[in-house]
C-alpha positions as CSV (number, residue, x, y, z in Angstrom):
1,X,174.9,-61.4,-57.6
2,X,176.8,-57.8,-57.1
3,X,176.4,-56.9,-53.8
4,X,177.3,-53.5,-53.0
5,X,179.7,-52.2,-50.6
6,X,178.0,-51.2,-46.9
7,X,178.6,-47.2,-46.9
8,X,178.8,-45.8,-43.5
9,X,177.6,-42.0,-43.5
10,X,177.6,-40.1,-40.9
11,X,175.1,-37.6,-39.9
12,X,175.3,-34.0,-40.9
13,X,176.7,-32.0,-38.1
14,X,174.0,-29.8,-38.1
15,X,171.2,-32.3,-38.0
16,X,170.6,-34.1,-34.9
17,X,170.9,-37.5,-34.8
18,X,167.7,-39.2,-34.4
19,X,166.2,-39.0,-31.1
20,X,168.5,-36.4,-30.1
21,X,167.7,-32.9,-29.1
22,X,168.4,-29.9,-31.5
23,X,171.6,-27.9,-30.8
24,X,171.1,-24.2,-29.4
25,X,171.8,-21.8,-32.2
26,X,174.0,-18.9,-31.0
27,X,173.1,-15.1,-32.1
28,X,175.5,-12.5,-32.0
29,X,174.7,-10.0,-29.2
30,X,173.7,-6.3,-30.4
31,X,176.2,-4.4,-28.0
32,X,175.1,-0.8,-26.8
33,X,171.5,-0.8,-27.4
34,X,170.6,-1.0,-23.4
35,X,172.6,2.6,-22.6
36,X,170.5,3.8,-25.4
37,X,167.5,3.5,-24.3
38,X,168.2,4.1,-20.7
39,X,169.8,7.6,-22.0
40,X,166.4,8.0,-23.7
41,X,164.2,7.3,-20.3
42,X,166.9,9.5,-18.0
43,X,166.4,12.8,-20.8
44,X,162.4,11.7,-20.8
45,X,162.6,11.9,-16.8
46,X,164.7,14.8,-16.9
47,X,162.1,16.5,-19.3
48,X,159.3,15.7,-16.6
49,X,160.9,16.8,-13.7
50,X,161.9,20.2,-15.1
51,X,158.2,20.5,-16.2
52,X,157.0,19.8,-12.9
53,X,159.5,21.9,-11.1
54,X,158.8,25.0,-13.5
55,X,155.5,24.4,-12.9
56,X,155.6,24.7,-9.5
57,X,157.8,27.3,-9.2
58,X,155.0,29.3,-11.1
59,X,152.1,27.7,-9.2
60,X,154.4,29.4,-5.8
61,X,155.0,32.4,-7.6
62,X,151.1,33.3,-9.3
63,X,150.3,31.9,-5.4
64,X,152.8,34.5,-3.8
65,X,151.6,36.9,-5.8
66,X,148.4,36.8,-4.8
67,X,149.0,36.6,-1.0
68,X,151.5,40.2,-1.7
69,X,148.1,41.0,-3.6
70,X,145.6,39.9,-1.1
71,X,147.9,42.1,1.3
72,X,147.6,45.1,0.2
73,X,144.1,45.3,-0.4
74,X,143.8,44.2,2.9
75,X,146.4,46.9,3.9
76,X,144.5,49.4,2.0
77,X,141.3,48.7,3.6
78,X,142.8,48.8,7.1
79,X,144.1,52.0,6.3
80,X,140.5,53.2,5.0
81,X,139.0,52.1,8.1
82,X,141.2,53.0,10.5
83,X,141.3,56.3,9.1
84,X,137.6,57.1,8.9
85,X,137.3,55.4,12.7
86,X,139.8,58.2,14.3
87,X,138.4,60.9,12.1
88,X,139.7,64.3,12.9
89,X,136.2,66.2,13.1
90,X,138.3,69.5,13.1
91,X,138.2,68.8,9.3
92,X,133.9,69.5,9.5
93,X,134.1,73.0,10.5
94,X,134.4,76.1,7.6
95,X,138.2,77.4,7.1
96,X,140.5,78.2,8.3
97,X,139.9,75.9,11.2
98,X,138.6,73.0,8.9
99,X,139.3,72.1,5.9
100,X,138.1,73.9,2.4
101,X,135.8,72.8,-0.6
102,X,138.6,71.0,-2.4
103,X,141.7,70.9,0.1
104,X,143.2,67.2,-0.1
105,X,144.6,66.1,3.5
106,X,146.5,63.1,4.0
107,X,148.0,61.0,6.7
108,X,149.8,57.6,7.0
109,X,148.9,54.8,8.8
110,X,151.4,52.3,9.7
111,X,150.1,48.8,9.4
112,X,152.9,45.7,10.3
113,X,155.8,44.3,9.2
114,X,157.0,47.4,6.8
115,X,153.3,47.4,5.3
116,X,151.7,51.5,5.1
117,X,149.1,52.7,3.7
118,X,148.8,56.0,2.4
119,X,145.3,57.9,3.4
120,X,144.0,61.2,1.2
121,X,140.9,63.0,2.4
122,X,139.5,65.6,0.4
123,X,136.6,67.8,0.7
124,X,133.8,67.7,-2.0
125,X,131.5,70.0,-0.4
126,X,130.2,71.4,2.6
127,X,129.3,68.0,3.9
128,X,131.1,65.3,2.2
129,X,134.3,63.6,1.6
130,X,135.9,61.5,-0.7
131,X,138.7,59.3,1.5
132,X,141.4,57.0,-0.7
133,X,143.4,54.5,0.9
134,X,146.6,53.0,-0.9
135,X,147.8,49.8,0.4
136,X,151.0,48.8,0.0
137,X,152.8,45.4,0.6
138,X,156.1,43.4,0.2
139,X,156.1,40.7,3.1
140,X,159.7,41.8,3.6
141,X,161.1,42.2,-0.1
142,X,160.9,45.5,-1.8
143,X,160.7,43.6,-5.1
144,X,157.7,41.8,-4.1
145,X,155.6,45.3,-3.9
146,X,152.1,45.2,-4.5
147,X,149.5,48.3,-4.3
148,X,146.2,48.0,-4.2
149,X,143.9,51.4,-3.9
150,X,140.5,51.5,-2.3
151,X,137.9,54.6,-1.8
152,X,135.0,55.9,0.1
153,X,133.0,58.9,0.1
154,X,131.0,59.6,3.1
155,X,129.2,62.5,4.6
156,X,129.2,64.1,7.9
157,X,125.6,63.1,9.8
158,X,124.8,66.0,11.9
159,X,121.3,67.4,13.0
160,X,119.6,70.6,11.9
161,X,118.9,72.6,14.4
162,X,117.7,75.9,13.7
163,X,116.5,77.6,17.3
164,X,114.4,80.4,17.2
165,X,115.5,82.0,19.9
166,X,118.5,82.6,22.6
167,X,116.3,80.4,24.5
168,X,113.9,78.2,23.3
169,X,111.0,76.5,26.2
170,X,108.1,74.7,25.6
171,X,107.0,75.9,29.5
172,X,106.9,79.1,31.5
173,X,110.0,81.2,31.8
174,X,111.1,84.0,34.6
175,X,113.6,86.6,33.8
176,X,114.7,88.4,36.9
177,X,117.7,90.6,38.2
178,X,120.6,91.4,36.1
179,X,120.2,88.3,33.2
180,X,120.7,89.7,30.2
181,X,119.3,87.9,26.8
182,X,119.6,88.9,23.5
183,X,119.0,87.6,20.0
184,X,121.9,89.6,17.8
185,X,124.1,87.3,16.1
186,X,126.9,87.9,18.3
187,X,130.1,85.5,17.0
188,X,132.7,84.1,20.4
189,X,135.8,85.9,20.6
190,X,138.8,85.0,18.7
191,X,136.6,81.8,17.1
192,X,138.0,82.5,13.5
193,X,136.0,79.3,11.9
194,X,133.1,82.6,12.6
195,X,133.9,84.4,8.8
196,X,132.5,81.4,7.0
197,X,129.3,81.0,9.0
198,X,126.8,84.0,8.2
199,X,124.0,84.1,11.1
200,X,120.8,86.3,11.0
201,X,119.8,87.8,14.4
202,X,116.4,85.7,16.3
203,X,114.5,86.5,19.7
204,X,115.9,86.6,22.5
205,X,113.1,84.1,23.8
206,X,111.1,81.8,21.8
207,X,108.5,80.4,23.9
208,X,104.8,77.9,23.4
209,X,101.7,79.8,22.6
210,X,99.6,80.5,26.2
211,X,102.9,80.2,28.1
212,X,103.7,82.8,31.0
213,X,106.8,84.9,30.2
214,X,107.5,86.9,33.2
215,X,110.6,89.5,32.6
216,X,111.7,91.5,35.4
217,X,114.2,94.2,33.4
218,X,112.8,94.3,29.7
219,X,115.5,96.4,29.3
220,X,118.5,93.2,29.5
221,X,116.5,91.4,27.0
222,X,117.1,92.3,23.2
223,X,115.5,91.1,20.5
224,X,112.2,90.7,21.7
225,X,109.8,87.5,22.6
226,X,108.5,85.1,19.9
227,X,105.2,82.9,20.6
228,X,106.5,80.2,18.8
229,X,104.1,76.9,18.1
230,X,107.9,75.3,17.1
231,X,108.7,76.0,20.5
232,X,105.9,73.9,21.7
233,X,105.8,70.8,19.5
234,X,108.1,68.3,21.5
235,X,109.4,67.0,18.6
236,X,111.3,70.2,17.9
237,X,113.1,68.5,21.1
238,X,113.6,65.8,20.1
239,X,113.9,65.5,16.0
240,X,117.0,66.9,14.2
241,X,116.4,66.9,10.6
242,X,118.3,63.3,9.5
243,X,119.2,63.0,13.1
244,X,117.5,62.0,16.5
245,X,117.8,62.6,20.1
246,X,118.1,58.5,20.4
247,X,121.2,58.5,17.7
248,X,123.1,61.7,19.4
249,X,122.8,60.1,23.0
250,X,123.8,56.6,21.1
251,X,127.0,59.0,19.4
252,X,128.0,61.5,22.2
253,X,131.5,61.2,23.2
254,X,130.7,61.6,26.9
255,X,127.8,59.7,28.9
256,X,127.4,60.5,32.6
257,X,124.6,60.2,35.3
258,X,122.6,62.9,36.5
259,X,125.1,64.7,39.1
260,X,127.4,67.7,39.7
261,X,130.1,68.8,37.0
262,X,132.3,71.5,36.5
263,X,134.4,70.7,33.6
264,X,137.4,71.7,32.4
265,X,139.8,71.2,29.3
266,X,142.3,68.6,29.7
267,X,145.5,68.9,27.0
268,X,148.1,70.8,26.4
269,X,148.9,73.3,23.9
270,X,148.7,70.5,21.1
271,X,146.8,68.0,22.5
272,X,143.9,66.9,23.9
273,X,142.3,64.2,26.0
274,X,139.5,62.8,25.0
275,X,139.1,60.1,27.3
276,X,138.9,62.2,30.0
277,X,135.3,62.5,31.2
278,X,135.9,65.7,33.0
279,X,137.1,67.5,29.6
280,X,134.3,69.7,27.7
281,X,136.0,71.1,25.3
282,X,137.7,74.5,25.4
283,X,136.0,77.6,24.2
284,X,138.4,80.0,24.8
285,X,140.9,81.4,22.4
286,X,143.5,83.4,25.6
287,X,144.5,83.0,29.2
288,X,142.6,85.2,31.1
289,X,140.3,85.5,34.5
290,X,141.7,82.8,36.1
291,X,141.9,80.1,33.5
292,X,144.4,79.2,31.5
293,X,143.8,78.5,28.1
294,X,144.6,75.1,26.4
295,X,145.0,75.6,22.4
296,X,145.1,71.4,21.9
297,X,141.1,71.3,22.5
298,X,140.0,74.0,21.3
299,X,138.8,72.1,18.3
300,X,137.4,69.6,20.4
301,X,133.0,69.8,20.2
302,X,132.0,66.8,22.1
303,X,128.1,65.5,22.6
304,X,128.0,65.6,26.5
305,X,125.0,63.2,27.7
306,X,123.9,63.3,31.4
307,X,121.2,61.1,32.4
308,X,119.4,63.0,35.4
309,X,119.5,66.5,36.4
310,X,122.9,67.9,35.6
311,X,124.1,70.7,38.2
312,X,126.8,72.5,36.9
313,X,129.0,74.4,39.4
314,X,132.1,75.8,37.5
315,X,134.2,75.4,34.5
316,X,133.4,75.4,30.8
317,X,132.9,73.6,27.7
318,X,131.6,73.7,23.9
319,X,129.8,71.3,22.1
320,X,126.1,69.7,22.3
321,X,125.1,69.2,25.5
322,X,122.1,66.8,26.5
323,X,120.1,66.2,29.5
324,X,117.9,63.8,30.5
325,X,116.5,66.3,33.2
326,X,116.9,69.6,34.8
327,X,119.7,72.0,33.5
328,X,120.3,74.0,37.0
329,X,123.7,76.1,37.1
330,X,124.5,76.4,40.8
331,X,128.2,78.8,39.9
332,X,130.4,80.7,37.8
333,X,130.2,78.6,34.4
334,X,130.7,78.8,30.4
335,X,129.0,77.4,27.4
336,X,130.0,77.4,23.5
337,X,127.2,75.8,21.5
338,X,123.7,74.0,22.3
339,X,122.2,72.9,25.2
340,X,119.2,70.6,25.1
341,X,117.2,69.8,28.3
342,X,114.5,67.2,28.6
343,X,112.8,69.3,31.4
344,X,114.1,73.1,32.2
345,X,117.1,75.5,32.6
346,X,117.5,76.9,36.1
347,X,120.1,79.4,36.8
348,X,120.8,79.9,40.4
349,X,123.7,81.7,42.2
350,X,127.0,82.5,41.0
351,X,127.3,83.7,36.5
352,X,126.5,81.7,33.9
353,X,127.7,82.8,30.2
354,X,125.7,80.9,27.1
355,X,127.1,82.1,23.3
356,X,124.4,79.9,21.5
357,X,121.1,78.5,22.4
358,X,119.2,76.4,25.1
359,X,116.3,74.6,24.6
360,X,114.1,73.7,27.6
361,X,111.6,70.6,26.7
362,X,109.4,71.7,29.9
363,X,108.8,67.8,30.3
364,X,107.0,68.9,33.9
365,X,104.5,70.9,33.2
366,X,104.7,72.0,36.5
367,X,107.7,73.6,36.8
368,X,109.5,76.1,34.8
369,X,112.6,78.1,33.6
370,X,114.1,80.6,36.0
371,X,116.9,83.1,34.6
372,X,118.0,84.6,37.9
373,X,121.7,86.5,38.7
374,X,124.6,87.4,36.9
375,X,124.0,85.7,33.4
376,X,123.9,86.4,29.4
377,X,122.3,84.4,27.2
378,X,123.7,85.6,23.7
379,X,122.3,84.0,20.5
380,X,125.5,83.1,18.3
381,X,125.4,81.0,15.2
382,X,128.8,80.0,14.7
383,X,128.9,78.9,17.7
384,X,125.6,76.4,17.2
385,X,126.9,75.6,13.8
386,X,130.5,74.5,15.2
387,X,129.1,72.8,17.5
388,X,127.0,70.4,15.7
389,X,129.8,70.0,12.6
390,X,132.4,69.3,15.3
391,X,130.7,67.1,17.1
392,X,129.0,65.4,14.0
393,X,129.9,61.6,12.9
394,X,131.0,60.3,9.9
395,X,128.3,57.8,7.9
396,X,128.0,56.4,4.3
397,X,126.8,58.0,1.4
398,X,123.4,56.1,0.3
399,X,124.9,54.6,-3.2
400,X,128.2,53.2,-4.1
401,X,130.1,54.6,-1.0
402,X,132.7,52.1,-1.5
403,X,134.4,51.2,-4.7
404,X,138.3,49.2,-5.4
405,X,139.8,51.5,-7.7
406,X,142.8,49.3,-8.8
């Protein structure tokens, strides 16, 4: 029997030999692939970030914007404000002294920081205005500019007062000695405003029906006397058309208590001070007789109120005068405009010199008006009418007074 030969073979290198474990199988590593894709993450980053930094630069700049934006409106309302708060009331009367139908004024009004606004007025008629304020804004670059415009129109709220007379009482009235009275339109001297205001001529003393009127020298007296039932309605006293003796007390420019006064113009020949209590006003147009005239008030028509009898011993004044009382004039003393008394007028020693009108409410019945002296009472329009536009306020117009324009 052939046997065959014992054949040794040895396992295949790559098999594993039984109950051995398999040999690791080597791949060839793909070299470069990692700074690929970190290249691709750094650009995608890179991408983001100038997104986000773009983005907020424009969020800062739309955001700066606004604010520059913001400011000027607010600058332009400040200016608007400010402008109608300080109004020069010289601008109410007729030309040449105030301003005409149509004449544009301006003025600037520094804000902070560089920041102006720009202020036109102009007259639309007799008693309105149409007031623009242009803001304007940088917060310190002049590349940063921003304007913004706002407007208002308002009107002039002054009362209409018509007086029928020189003087006007709802009591008894005595004329004696040398007063004189006289209802001719008679204009103050040197007041040039006076061309544009036409005036008729009134009585020289309007008075209640069944009132005593007791004149010593008819003569003095021009114009003649006028039973007037005006004269003796108390609210002719106290009502003024749109305006009230509650809102002028609540608007005059001067509140004292019932005492002794003789004013006197404080200023120089260009200004005027209006905080000082003691000023009135100044009616006169040259030096002269002792006084000595100051040009910077003479545009000044304040709303005097004294609360109590008022006795005035000297000095002078224009404007609307109000008293919660007794008018008694105890000296030599001058007044431009209206004069409104709750009870009478009593004119003692010394001269008193009225271009206007004075109105005694005769509150006690019991007493009356006296006219005594050295006096004139002399009727004048203009210098009524210049006294209620220069003393006037500025208020609203009813619909769309305000308006941003750009």
């Amino acid at each position: 029997m052939n046997q065959h030969p014992h054949i040794h073979t040895e396992p295949h290198a790559s098999e594993p030999a039984s109950g051995e474990a398999p040999a690791r199988v080597l791949v060839k590593a793909r070299r470069g692939m990692a700074l690929i894709l970190t290249l691709i993450v750094v650009v995608v980053l890179a991408i983001l970030s100038t997104g986000a930094v773009l983005s907020s630069m424009q969020e800062f700049r739309g955001g700066r914007n606004a604010l520059v934006e913001q400011r000027a409106f607010a600058v332009a309302e400040f200016g608007l404000n400010s402008e109608i708060s300080n109004w020069d009331r010289s601008r109410n009367l007729p030309p040449p002294t105030g301003m005409a139908i149509g004449a544009i004024d301006s003025a600037n009004v520094f804000v902070a920081q560089g920041d102006t606004a720009k202020v036109f007025i102009q007259r639309l008629t007799d008693n309105t205005f149409w007031v623009r304020s242009v803001g304007r804004a940088n917060i310190g670059s002049a590349q940063l500019e921003a304007q913004r415009m706002t407007n208002m129109v308002v009107r002039i709220a002054y009362p209409s007062i018509n007086p029928g007379g020189a003087i006007v009482t709802a009591g008894n009235i005595r004329v004696q000695g040398s007063a004189e009275i006289t209802g001719t339109n008679t204009n103050p001297s040197g007041w040039t405003q006076c061309a544009n205001i036409t005036g008729r001529d009134t009585f020289a003393i309007s008075y209640a029906p069944g009132r005593t009127v007791d004149i010593q020298k008819l003569n003095l007296v021009t114009g003649g006397i006028n039973p007037d039932p005006a004269a003796g309605d108390s609210n002719t006293y106290v009502r003024y058309g749109t305006e009230s003796w509650n809102s002028l007390v609540a608007a005059a420019d001067i509140k004292l208590p019932g005492g002794t006064y003789g004013p006197e113009p404080v200023g120089t020949s260009s200004t005027c001070d209006w905080n000082a209590t003691a000023n009135w006003g100044e009616p006169l147009r040259v030096s002269g007789g002792g006084n000595t005239y100051v040009a910077g008030c003479k545009d000044y028509f304040p709303i005097i109120y004294v609360n109590g009898t008022a006795n005035l011993s000297h000095g002078r004044g224009q404007g609307v005068l109000l008293v919660n009382g007794d008018v008694r004039l105890t000296g030599n003393f001058q007044w431009y405009g209206l004069i409104i008394a709750r009870d009478d007028i009593v004119k003692g020693n010394g001269t008193f010199d009225l271009w206007g009108s004075a109105m005694s409410r005769n509150a006690n019945v019991q007493d009356g008006s006296a006219i005594v002296g050295n006096s004139f009472f002399k009727w004048s329009k203009c210098a009524v009418e210049s006294a209620l536009r220069g003393s006037a306020i500025l208020t609203r117009t009813k619909e769309r007074s305000w308006a941003q324009l750009y």
